[in-house]
Backbone bond lengths (Angstrom), bond angles and torsions (degrees), N, CA, C in turn:
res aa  C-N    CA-C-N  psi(-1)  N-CA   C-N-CA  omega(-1)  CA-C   N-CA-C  phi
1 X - - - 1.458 - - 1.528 110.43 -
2 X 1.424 108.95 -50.67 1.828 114.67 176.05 1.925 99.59 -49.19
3 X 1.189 108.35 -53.98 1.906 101.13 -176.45 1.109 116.10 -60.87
4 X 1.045 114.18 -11.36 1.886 116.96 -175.81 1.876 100.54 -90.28
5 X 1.054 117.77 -68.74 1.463 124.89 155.30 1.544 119.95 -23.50
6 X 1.300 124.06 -59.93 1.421 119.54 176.10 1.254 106.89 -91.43
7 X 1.668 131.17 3.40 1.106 113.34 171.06 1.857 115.87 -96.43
8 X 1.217 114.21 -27.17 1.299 114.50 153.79 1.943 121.83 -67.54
9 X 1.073 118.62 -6.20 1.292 107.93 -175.19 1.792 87.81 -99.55
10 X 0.898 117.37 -28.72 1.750 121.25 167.55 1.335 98.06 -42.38
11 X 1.782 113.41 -71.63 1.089 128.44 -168.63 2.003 109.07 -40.42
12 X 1.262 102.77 -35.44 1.403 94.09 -167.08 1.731 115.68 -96.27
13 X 1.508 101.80 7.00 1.459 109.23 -177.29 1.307 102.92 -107.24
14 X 1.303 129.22 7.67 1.529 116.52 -170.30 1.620 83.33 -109.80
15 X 1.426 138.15 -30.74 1.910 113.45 -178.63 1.686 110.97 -75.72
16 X 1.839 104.35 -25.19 1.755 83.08 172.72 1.154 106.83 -141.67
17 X 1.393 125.22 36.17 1.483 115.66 147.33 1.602 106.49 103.99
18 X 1.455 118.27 -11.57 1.700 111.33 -160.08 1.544 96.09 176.00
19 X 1.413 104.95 152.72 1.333 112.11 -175.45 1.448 127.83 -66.35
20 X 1.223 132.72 141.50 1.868 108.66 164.62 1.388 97.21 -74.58
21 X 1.446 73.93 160.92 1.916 93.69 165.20 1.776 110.57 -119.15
22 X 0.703 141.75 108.89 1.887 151.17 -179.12 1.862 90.04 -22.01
23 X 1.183 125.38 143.50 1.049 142.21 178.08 2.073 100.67 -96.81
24 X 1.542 83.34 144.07 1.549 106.28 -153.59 1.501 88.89 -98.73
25 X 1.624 123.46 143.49 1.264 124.11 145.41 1.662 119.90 -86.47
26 X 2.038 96.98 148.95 1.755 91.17 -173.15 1.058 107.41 -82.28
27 X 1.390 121.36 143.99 1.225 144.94 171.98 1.631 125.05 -59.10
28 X 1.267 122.56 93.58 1.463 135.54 -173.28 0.893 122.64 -88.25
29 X 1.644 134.23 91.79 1.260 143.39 176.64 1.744 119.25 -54.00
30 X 0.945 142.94 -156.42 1.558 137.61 169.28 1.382 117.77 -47.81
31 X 1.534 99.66 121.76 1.715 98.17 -168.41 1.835 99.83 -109.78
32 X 1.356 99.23 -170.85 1.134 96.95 -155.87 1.847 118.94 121.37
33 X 1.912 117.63 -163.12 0.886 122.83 -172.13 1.783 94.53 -82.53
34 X 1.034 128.23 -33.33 1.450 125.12 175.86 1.884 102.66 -85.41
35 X 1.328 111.92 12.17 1.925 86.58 -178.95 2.011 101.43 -76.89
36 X 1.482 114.75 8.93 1.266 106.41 -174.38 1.566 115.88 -76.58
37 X 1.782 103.30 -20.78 1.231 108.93 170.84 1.576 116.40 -74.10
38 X 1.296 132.60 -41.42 1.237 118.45 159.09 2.013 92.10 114.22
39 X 1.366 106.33 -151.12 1.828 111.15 177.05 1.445 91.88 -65.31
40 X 1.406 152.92 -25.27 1.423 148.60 -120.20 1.666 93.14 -93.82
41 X 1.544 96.94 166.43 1.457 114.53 170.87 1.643 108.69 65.04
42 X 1.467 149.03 -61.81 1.315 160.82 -160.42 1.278 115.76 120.82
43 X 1.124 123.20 152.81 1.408 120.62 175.74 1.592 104.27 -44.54
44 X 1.511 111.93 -83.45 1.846 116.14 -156.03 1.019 89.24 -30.99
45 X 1.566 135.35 -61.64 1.696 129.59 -152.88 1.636 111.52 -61.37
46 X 1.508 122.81 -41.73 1.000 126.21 149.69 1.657 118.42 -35.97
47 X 1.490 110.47 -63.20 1.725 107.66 178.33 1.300 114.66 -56.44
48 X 1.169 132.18 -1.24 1.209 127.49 171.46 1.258 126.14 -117.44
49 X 1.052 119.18 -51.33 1.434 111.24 136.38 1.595 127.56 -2.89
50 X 1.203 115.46 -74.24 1.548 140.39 165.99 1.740 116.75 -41.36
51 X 1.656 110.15 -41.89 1.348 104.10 157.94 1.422 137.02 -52.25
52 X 1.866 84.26 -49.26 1.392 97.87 -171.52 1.522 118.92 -75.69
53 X 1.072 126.95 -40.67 1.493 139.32 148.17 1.534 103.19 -22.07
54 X 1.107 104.43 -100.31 1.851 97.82 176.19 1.331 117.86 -1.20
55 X 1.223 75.00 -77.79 2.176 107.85 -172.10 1.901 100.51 -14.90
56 X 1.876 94.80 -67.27 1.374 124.56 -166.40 1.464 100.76 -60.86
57 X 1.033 110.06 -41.81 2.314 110.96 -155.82 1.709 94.57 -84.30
58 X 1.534 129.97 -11.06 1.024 131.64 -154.95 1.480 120.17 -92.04
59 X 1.139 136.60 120.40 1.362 137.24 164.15 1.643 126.80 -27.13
60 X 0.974 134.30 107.60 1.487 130.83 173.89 1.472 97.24 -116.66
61 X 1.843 88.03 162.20 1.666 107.26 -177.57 1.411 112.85 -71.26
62 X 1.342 129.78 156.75 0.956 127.62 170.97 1.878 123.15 -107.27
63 X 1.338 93.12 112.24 1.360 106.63 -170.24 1.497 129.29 -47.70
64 X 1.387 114.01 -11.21 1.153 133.75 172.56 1.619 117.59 -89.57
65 X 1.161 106.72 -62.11 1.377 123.25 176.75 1.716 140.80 -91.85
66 X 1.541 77.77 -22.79 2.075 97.68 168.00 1.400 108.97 84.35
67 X 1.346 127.75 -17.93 1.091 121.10 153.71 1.562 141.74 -50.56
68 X 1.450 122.29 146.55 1.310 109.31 -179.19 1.731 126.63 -92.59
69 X 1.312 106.91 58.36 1.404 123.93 -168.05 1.406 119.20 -108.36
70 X 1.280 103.18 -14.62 1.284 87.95 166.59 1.614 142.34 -68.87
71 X 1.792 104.79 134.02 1.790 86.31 -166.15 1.797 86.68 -131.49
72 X 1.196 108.65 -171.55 1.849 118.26 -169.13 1.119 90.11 -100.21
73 X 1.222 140.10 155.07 0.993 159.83 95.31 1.378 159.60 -32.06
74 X 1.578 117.33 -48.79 1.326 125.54 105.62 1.828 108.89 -154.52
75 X 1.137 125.31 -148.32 1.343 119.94 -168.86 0.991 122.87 -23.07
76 X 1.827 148.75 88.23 1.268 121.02 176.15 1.619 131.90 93.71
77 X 1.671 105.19 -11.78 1.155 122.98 171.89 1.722 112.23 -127.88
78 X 1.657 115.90 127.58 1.043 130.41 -115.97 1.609 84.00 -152.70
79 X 1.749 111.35 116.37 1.613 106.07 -177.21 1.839 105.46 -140.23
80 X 1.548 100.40 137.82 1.191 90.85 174.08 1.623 116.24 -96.91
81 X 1.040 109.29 141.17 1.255 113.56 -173.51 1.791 108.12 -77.36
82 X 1.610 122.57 -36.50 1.463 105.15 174.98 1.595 117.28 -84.39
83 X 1.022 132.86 -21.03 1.819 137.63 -172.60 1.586 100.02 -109.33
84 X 1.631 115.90 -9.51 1.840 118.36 166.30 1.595 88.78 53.24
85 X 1.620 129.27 52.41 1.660 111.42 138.85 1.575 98.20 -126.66
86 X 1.283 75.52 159.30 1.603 123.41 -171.36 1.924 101.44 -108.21
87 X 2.026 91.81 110.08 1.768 76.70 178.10 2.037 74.56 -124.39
88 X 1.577 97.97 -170.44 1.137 121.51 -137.68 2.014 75.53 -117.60
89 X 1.216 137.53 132.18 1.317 149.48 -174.24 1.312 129.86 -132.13
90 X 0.976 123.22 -157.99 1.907 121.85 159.82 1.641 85.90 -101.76
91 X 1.317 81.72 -166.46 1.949 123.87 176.22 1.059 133.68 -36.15
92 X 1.519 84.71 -64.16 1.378 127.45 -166.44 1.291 134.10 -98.93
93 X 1.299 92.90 -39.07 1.948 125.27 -160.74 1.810 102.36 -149.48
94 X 1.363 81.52 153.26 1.528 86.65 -176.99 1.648 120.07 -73.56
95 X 1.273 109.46 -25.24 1.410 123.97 168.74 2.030 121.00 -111.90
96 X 0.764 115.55 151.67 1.351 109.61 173.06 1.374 110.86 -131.32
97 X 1.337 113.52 145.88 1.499 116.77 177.78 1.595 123.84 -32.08
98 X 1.613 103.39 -55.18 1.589 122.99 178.15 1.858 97.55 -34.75
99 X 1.530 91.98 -61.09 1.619 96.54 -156.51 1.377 96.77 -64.59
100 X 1.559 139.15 -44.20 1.097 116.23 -176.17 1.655 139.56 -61.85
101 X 1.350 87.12 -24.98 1.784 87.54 161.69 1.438 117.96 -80.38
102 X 1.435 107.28 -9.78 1.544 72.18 177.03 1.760 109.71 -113.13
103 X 1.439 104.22 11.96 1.409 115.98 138.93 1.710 117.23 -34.69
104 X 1.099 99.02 -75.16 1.886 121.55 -159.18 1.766 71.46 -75.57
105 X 0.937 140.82 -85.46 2.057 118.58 -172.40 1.217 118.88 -30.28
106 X 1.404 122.67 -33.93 1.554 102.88 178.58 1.169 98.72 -90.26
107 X 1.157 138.61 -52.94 2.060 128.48 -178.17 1.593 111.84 -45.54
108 X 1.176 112.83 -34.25 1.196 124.48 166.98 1.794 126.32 -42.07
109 X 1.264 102.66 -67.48 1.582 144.29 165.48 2.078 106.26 -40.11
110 X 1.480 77.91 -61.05 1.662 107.37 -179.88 1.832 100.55 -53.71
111 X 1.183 111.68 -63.07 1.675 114.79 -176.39 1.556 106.03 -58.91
112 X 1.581 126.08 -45.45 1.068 118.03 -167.35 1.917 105.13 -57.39
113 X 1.493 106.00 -64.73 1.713 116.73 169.00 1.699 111.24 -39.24
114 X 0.922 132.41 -1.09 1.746 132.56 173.11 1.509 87.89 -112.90
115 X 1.249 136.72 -81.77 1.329 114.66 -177.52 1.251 143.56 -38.56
């Protein structure tokens, strides 16, 4: 059985000189919107990354119109594509925590001055 085995691998070194070796698949670390980074950076930094990405590429409602059109534009500026406004946002998201409290402070403020 061993002569039969090394006698075909003979067989396959005399048309090109040297053995093959089986061809390898590449190795794909976390796929997804972050698989562009590859093994790089560490995972967590990757997991976060990956939130925030989302966060950004993602459709939000539009506060004006109720539609889900709203997309970024770039840093912080935030456009709907069916009612065409442009409001002013976070980063990431069209709203940010900060701003929402001080949303609910000025309506707040606002009710006390009517009463």
């Amino acid at each position: 059985y061993s002569k039969i085995s090394h006698q075909k691998a003979v067989v396959s070194t005399q048309s090109t000189g040297h053995l093959k070796m089986a061809k390898r698949t590449k190795k794909v670390g976390i796929t997804g919107i972050t698989g562009k980074y590859g093994t790089r950076y560490g995972a967590s930094l990757r997991k976060m990354i990956k939130k925030i990405e989302i966060s950004q590429h993602s459709k939000y409602t539009c506060m004006f119109c109720g539609k889900d059109t709203m997309k970024r534009t770039v840093v912080g500026i935030w456009y709907c594509n069916a009612c065409r406004k442009t409001v002013a946002g976070g980063a990431y998201s069209v709203s940010t925590t900060a701003a929402a409290t001080v949303r609910s402070a000025i309506r707040r403020l606002r009710e006390m001055q009517d009463v």
